[in-house]
PDB file of N, H, CA, C and O in Angstrom:
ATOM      1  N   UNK A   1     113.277 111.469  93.792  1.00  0.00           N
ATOM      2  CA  UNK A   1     111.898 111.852  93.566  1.00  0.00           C
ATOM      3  C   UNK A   1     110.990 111.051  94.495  1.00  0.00           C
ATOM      4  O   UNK A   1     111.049 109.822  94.531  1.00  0.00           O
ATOM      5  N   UNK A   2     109.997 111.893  95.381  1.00  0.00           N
ATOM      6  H   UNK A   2     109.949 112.891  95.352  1.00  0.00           H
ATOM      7  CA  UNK A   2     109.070 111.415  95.705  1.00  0.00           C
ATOM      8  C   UNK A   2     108.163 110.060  95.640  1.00  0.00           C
ATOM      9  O   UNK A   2     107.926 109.998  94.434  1.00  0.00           O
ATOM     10  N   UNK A   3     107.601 109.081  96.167  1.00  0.00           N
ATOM     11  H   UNK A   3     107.793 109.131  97.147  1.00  0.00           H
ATOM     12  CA  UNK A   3     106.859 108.630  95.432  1.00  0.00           C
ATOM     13  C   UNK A   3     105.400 108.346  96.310  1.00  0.00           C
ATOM     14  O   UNK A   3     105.606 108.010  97.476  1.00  0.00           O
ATOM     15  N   UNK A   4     104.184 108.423  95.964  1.00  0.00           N
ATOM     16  H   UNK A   4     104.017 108.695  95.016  1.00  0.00           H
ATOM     17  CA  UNK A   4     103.067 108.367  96.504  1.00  0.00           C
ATOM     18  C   UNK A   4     102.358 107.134  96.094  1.00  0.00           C
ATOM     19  O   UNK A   4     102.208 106.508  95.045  1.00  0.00           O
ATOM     20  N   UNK A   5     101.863 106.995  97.712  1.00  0.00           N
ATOM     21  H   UNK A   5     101.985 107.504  98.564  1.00  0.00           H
ATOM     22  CA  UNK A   5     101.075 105.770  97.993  1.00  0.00           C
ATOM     23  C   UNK A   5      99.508 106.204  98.343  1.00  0.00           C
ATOM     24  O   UNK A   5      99.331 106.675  99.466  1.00  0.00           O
ATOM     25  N   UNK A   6      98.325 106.075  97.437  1.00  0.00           N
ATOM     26  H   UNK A   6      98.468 105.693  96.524  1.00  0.00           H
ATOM     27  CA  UNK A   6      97.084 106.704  97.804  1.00  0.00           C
ATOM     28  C   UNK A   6      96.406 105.056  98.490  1.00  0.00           C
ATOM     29  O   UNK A   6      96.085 104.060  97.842  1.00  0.00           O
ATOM     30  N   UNK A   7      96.386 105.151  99.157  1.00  0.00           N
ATOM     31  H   UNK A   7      96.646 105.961  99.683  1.00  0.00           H
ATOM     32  CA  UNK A   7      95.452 104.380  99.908  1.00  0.00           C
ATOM     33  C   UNK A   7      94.172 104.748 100.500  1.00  0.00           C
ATOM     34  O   UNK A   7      93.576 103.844 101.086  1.00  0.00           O
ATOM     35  N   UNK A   8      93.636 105.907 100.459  1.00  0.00           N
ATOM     36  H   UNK A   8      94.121 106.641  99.983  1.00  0.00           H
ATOM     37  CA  UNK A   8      92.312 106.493 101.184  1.00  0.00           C
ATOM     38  C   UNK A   8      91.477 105.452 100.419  1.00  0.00           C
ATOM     39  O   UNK A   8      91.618 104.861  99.348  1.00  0.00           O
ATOM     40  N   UNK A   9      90.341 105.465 101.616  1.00  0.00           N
ATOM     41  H   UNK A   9      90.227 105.945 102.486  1.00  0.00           H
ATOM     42  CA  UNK A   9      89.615 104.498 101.198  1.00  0.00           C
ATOM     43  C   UNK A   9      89.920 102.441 101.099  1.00  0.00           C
ATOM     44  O   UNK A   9      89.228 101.531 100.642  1.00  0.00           O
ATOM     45  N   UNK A  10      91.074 102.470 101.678  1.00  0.00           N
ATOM     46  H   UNK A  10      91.637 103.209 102.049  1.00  0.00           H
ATOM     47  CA  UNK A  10      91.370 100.877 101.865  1.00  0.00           C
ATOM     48  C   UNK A  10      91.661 100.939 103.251  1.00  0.00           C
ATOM     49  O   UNK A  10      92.076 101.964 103.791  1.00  0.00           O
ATOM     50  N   UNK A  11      91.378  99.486 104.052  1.00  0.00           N
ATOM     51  H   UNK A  11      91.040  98.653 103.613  1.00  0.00           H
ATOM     52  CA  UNK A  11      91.285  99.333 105.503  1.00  0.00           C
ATOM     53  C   UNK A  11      92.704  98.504 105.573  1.00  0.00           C
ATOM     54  O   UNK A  11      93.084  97.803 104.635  1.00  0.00           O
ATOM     55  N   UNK A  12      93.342  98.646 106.635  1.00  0.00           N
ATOM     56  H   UNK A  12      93.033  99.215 107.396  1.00  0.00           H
ATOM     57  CA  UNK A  12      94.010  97.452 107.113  1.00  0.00           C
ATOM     58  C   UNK A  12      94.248  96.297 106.837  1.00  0.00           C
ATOM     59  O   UNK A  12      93.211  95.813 107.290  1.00  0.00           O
ATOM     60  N   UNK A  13      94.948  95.219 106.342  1.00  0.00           N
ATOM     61  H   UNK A  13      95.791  95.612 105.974  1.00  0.00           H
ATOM     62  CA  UNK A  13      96.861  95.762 106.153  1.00  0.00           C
ATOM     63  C   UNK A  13      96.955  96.197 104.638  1.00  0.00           C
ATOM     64  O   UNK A  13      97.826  95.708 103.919  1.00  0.00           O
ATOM     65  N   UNK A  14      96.123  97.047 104.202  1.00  0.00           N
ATOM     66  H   UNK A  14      95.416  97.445 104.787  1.00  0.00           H
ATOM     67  CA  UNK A  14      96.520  97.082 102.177  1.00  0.00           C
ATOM     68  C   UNK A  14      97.128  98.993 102.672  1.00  0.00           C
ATOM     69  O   UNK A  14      97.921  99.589 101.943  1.00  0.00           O
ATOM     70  N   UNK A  15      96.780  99.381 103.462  1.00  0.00           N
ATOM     71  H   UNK A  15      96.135  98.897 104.053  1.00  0.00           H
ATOM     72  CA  UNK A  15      97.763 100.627 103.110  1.00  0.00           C
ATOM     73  C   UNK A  15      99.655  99.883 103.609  1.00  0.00           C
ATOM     74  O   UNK A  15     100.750  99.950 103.050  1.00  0.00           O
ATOM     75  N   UNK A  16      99.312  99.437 104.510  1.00  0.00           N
ATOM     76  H   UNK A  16      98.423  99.382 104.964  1.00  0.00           H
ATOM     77  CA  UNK A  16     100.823  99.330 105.252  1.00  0.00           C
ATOM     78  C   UNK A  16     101.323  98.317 103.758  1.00  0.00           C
ATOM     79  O   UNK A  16     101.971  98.898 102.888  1.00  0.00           O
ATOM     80  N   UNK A  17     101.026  97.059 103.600  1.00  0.00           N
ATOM     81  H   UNK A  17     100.500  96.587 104.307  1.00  0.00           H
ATOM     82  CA  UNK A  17     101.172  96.179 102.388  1.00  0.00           C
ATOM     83  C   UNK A  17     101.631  97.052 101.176  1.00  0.00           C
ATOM     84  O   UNK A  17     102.578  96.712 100.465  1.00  0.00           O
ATOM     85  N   UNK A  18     100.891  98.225 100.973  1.00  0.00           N
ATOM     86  H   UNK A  18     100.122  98.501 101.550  1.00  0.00           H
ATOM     87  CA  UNK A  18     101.544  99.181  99.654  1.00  0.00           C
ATOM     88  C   UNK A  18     102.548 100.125 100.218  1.00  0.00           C
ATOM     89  O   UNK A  18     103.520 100.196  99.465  1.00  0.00           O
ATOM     90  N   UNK A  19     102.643 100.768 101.123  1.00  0.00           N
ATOM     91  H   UNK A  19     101.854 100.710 101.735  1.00  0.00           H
ATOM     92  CA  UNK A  19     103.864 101.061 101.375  1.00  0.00           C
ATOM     93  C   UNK A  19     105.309 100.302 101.891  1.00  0.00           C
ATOM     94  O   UNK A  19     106.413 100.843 101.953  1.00  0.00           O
ATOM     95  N   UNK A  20     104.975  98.894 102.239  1.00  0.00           N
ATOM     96  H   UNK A  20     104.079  98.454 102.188  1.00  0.00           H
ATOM     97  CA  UNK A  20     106.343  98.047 102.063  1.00  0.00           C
ATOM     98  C   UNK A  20     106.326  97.872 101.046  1.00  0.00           C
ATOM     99  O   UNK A  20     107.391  98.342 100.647  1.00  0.00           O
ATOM    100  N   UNK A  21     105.578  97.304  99.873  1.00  0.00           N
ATOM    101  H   UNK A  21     104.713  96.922 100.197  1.00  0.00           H
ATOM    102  CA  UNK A  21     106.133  97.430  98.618  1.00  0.00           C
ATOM    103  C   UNK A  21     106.345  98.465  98.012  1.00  0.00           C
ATOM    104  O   UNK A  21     106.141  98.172  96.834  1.00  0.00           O
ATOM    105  N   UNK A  22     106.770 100.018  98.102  1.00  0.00           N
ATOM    106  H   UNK A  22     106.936 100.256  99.059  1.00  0.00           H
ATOM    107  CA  UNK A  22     107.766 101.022  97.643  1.00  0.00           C
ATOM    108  C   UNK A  22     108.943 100.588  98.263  1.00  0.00           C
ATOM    109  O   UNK A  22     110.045 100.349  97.767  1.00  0.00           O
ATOM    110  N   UNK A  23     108.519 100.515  99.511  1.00  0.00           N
ATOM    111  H   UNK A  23     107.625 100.709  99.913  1.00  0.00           H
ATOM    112  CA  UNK A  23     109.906 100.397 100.474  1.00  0.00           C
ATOM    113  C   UNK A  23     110.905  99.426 100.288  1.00  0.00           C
ATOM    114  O   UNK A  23     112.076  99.638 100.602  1.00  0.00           O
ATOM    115  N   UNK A  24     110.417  98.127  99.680  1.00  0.00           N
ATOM    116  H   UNK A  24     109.465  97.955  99.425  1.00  0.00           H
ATOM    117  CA  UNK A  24     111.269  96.650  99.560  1.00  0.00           C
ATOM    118  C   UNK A  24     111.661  97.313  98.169  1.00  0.00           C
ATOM    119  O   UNK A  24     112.873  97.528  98.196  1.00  0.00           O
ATOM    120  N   UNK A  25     111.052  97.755  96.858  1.00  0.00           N
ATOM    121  H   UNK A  25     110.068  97.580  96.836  1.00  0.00           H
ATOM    122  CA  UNK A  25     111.159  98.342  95.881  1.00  0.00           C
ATOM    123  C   UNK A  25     112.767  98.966  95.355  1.00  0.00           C
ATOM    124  O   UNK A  25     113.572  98.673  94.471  1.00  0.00           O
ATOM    125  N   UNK A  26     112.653 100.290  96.796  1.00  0.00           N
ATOM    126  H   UNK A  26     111.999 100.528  97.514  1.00  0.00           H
ATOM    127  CA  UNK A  26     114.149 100.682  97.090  1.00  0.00           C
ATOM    128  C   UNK A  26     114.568 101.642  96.037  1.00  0.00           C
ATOM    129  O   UNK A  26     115.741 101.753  95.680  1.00  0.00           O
ATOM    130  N   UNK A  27     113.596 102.324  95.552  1.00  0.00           N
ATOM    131  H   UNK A  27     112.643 102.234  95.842  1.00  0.00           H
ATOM    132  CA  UNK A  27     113.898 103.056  93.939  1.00  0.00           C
ATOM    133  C   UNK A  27     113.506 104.172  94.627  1.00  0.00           C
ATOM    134  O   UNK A  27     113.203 104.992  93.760  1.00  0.00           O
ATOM    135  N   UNK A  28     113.314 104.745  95.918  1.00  0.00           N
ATOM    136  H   UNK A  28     113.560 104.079  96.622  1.00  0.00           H
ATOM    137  CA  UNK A  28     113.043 105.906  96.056  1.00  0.00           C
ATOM    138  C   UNK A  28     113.278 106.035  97.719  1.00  0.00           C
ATOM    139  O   UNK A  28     113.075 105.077  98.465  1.00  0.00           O
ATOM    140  N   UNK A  29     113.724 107.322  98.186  1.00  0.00           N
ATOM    141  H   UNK A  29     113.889 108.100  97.580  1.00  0.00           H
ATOM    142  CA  UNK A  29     114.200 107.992  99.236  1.00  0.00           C
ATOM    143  C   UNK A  29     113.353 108.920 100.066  1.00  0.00           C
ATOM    144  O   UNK A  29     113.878 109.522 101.002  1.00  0.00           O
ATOM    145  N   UNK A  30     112.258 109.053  99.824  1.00  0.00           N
ATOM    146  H   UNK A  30     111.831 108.564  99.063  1.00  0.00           H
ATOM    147  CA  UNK A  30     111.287 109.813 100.390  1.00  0.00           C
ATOM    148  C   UNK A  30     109.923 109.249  99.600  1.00  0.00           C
ATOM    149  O   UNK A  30     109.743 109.472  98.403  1.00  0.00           O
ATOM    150  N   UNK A  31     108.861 108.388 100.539  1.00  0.00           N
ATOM    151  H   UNK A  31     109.007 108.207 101.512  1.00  0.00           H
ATOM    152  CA  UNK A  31     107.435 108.229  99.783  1.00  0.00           C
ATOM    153  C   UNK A  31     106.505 109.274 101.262  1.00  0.00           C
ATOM    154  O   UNK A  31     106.766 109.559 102.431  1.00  0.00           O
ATOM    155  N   UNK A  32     105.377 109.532 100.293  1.00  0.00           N
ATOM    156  H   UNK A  32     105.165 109.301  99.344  1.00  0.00           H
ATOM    157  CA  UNK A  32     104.052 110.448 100.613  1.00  0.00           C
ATOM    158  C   UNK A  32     102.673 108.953 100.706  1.00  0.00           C
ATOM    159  O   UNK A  32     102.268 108.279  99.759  1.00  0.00           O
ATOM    160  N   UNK A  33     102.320 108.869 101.971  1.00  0.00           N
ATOM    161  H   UNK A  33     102.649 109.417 102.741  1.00  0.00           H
ATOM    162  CA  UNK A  33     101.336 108.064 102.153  1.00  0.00           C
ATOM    163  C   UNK A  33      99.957 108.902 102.626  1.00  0.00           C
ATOM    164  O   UNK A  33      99.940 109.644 103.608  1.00  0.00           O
ATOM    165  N   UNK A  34      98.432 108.569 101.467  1.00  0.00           N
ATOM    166  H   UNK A  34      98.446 107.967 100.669  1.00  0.00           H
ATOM    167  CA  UNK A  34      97.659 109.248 101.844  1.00  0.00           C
ATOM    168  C   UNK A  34      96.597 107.723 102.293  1.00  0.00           C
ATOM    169  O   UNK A  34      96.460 106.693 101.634  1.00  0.00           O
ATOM    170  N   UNK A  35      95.982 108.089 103.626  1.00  0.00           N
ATOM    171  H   UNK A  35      96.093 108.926 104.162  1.00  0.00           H
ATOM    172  CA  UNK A  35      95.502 107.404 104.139  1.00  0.00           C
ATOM    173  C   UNK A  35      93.648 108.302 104.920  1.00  0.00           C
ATOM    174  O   UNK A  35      93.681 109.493 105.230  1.00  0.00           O
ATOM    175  N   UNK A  36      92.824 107.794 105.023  1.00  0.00           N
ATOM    176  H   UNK A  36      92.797 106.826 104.771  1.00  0.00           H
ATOM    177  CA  UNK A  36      91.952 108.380 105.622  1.00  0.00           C
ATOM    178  C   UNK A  36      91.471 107.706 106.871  1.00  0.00           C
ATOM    179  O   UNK A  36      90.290 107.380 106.752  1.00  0.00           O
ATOM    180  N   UNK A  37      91.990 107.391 108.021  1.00  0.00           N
ATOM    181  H   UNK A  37      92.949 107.655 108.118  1.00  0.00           H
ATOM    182  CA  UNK A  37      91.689 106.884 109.302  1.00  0.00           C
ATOM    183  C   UNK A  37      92.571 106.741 110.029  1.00  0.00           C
ATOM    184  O   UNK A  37      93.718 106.555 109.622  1.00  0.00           O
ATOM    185  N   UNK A  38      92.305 106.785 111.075  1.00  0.00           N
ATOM    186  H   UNK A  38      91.373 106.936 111.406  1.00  0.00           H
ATOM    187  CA  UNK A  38      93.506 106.644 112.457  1.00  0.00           C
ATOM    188  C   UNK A  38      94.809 105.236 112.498  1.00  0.00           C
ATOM    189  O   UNK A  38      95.988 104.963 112.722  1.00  0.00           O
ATOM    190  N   UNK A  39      93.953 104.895 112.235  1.00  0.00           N
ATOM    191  H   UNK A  39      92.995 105.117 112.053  1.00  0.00           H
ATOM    192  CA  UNK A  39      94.365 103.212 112.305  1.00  0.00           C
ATOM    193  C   UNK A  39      95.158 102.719 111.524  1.00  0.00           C
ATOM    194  O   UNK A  39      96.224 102.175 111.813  1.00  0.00           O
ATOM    195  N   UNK A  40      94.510 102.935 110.056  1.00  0.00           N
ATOM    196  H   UNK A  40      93.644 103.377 109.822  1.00  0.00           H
ATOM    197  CA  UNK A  40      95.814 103.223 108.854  1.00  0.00           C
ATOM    198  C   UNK A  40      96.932 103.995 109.349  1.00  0.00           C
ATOM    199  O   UNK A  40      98.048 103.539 109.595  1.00  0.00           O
ATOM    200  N   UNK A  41      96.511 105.347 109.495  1.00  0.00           N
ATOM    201  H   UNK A  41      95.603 105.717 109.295  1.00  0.00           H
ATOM    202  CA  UNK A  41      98.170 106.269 109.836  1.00  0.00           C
ATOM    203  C   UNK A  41      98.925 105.530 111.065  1.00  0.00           C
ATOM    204  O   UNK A  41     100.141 105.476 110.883  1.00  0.00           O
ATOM    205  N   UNK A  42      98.537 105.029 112.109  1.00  0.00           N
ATOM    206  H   UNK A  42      97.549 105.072 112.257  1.00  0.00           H
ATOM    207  CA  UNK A  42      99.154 104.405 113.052  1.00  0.00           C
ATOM    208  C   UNK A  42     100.143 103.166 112.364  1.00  0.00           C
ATOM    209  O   UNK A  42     101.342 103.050 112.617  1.00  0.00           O
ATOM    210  N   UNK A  43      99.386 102.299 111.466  1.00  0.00           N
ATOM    211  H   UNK A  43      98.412 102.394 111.261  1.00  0.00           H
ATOM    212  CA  UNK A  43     100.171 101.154 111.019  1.00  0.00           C
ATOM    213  C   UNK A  43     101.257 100.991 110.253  1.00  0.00           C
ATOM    214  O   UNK A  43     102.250 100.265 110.204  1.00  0.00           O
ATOM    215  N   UNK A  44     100.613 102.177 109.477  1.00  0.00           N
ATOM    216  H   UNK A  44      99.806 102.767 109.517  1.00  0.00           H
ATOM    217  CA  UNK A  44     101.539 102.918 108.574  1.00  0.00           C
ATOM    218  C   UNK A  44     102.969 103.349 109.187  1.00  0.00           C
ATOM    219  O   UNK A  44     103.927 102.617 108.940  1.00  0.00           O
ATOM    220  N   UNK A  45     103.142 104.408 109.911  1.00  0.00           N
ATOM    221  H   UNK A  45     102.364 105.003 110.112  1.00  0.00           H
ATOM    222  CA  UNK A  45     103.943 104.791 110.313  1.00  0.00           C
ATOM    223  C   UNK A  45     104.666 104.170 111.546  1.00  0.00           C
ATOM    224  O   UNK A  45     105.594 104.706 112.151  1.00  0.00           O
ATOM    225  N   UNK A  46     104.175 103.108 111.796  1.00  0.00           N
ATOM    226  H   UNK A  46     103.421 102.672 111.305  1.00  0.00           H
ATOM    227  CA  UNK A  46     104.725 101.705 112.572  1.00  0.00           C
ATOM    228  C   UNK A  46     105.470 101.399 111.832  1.00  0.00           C
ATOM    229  O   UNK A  46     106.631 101.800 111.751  1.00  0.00           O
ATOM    230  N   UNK A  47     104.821 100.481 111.030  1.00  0.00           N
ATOM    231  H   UNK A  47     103.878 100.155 111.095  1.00  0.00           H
ATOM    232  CA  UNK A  47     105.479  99.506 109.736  1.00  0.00           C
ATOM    233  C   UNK A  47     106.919 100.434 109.322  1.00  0.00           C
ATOM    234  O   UNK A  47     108.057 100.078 109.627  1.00  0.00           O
ATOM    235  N   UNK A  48     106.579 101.687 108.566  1.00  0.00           N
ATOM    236  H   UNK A  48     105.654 101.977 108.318  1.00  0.00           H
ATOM    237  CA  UNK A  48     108.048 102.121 108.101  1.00  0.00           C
ATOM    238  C   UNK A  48     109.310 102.620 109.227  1.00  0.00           C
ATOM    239  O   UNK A  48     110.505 102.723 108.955  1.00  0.00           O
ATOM    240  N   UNK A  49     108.661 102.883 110.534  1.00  0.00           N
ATOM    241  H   UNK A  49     107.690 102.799 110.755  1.00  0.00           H
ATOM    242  CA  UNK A  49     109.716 103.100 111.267  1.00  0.00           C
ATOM    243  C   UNK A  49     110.733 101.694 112.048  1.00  0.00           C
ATOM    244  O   UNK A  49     111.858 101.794 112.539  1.00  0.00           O
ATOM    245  N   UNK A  50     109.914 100.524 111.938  1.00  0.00           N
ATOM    246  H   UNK A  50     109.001 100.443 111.539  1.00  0.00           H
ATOM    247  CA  UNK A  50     110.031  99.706 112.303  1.00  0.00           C
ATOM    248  C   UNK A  50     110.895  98.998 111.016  1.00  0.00           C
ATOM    249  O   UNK A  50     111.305  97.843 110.898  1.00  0.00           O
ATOM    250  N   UNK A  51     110.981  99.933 110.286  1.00  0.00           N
ATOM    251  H   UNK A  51     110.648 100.871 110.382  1.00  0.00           H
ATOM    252  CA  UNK A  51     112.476  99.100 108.714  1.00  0.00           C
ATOM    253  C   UNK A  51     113.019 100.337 108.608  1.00  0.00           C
ATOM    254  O   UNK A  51     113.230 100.779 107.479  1.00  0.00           O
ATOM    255  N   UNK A  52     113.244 100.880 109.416  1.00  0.00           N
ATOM    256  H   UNK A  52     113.073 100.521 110.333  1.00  0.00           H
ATOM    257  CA  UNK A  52     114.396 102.241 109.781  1.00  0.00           C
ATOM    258  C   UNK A  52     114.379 103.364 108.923  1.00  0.00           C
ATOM    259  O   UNK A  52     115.267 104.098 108.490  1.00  0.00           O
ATOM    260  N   UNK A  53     112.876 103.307 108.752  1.00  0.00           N
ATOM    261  H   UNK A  53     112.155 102.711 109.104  1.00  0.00           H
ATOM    262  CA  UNK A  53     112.210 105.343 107.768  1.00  0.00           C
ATOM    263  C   UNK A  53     111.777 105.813 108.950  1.00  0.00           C
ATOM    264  O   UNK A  53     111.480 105.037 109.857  1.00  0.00           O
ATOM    265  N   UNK A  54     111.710 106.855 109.050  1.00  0.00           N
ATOM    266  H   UNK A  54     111.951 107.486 108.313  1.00  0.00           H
ATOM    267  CA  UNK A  54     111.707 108.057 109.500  1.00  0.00           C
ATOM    268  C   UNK A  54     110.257 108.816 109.018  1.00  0.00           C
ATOM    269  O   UNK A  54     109.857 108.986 107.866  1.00  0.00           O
ATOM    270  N   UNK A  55     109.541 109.252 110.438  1.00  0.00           N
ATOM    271  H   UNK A  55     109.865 109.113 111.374  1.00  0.00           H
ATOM    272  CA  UNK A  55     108.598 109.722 109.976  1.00  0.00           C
ATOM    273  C   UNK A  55     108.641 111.167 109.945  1.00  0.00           C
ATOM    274  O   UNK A  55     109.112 111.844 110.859  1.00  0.00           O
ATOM    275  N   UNK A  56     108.006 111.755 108.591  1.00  0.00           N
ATOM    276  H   UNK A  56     107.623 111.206 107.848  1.00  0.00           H
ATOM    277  CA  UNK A  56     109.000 113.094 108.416  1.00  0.00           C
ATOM    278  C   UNK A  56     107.926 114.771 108.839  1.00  0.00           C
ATOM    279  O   UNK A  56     108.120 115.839 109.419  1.00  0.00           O
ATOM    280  N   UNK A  57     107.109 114.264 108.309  1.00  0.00           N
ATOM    281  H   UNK A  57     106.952 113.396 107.838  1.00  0.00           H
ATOM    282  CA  UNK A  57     105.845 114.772 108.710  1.00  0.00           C
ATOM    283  C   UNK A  57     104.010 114.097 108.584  1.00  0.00           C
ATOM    284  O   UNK A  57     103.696 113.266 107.732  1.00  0.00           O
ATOM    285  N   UNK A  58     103.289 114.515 109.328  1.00  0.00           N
ATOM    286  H   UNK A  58     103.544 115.190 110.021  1.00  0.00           H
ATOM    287  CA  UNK A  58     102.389 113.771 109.106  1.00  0.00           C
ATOM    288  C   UNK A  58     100.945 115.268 109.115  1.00  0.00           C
ATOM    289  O   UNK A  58     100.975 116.136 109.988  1.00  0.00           O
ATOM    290  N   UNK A  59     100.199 115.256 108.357  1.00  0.00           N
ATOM    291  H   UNK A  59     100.175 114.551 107.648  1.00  0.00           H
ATOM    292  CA  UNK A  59      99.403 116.276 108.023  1.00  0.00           C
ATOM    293  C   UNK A  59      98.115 116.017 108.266  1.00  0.00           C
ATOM    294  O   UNK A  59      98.024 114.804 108.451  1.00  0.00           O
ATOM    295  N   UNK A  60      97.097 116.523 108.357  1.00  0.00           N
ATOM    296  H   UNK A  60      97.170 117.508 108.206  1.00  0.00           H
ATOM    297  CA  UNK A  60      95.538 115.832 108.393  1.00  0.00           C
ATOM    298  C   UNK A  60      94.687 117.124 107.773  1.00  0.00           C
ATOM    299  O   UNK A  60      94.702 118.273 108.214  1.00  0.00           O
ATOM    300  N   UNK A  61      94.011 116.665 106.737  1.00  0.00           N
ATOM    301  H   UNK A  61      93.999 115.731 106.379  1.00  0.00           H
ATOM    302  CA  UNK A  61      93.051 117.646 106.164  1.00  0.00           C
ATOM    303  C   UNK A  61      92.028 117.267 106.273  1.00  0.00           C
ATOM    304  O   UNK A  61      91.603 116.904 105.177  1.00  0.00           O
ATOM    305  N   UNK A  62      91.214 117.115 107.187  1.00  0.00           N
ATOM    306  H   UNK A  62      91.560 117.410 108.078  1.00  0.00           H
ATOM    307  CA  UNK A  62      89.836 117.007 107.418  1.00  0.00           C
ATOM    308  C   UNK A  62      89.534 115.539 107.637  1.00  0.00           C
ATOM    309  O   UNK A  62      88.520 114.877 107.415  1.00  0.00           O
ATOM    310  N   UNK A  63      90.707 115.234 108.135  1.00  0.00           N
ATOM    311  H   UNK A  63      91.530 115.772 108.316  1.00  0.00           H
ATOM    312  CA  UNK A  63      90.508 113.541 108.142  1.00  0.00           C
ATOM    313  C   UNK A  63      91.685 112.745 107.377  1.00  0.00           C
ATOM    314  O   UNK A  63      92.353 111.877 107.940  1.00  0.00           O
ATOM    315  N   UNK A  64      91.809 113.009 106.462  1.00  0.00           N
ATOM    316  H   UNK A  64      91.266 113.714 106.005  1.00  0.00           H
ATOM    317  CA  UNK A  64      92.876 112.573 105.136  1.00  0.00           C
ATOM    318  C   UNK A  64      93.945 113.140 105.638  1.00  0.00           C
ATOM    319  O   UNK A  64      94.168 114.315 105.929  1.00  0.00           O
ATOM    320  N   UNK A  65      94.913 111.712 105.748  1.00  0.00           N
ATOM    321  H   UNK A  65      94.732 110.758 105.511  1.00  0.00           H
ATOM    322  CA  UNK A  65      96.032 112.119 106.306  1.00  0.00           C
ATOM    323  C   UNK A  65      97.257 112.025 105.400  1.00  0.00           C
ATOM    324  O   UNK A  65      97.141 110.975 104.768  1.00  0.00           O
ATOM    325  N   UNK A  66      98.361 112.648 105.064  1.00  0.00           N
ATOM    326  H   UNK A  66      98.456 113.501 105.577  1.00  0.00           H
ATOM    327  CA  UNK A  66      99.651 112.372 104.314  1.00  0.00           C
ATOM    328  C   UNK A  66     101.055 112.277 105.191  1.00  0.00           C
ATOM    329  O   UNK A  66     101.857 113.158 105.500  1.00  0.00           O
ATOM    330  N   UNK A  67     101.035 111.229 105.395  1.00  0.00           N
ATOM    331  H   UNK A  67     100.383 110.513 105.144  1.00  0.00           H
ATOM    332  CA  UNK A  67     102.427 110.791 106.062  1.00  0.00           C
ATOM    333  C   UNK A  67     103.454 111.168 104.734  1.00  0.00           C
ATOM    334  O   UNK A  67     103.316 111.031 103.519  1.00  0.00           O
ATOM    335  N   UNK A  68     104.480 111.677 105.540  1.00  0.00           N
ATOM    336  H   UNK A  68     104.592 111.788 106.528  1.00  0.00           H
ATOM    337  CA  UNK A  68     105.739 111.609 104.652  1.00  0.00           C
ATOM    338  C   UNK A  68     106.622 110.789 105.512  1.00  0.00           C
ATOM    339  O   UNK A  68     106.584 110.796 106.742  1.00  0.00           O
ATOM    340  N   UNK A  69     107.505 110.006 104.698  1.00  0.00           N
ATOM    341  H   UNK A  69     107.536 110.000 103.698  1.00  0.00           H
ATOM    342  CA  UNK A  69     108.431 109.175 105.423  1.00  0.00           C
ATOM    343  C   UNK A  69     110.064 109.188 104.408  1.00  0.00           C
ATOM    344  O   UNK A  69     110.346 109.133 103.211  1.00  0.00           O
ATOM    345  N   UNK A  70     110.517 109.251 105.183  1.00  0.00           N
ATOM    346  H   UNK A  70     110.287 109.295 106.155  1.00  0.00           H
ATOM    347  CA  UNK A  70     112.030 109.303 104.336  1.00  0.00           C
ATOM    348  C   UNK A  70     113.183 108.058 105.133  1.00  0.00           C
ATOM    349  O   UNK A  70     113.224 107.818 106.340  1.00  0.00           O
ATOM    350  N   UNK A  71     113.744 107.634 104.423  1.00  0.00           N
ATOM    351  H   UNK A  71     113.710 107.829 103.443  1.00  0.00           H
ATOM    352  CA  UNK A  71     115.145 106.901 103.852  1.00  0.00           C
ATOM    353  C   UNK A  71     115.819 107.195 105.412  1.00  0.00           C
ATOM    354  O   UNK A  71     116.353 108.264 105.705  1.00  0.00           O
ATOM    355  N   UNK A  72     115.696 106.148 106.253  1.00  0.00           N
ATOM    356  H   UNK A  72     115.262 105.279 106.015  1.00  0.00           H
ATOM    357  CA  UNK A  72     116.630 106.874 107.391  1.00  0.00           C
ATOM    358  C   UNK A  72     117.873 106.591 107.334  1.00  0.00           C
ATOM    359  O   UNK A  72     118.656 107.086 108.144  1.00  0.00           O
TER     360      UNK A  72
END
C-alpha cells in the first residue's frame, strides 16, 4: 500500500526530511510525495534516488506537484 507524504506548503529540507522518514521506516514500497515548488520536487526526488527509489512518475497540477517513487 501506498503511502503519502503532503508537504505543500513547507520549504526546504522538511519535505525531503518527511520522505526519508517513510523511507528509513521501510513499511512501504511505493510513497506519493505532494509538494508545491520546484525546489522541493528537485530535492525530493534527489534525496530518494540517491537511496536507490526510483522516480516513478512526477505530475504537476497547477503548480502542486505529486512525485511517485517506488522501492528500487
Amino acid at each position: 500500500m501506498a503511502k503519502t507524504v503532503d508537504a505543500r506548503g513547507l520549504s526546504c529540507p522538511q519535505p525531503v526530511l518527511m520522505t526519508l522518514d517513510v523511507i528509513k521506516a521501510g513499511n512501504t514500497d511505493e510513497i506519493s510525495v505532494l509538494v508545491d515548488n520546484e525546489a522541493s520536487k528537485e530535492n525530493v526526488c534527489r534525496a530518494a534516488t540517491n537511496r536507490g527509489w526510483v522516480i516513478a512518475d512526477i505530475s504537476d497540477e497547477s503548480g502542486e506537484f505529486t512525485i511517485t517513487i517506488k522501492k528500487g
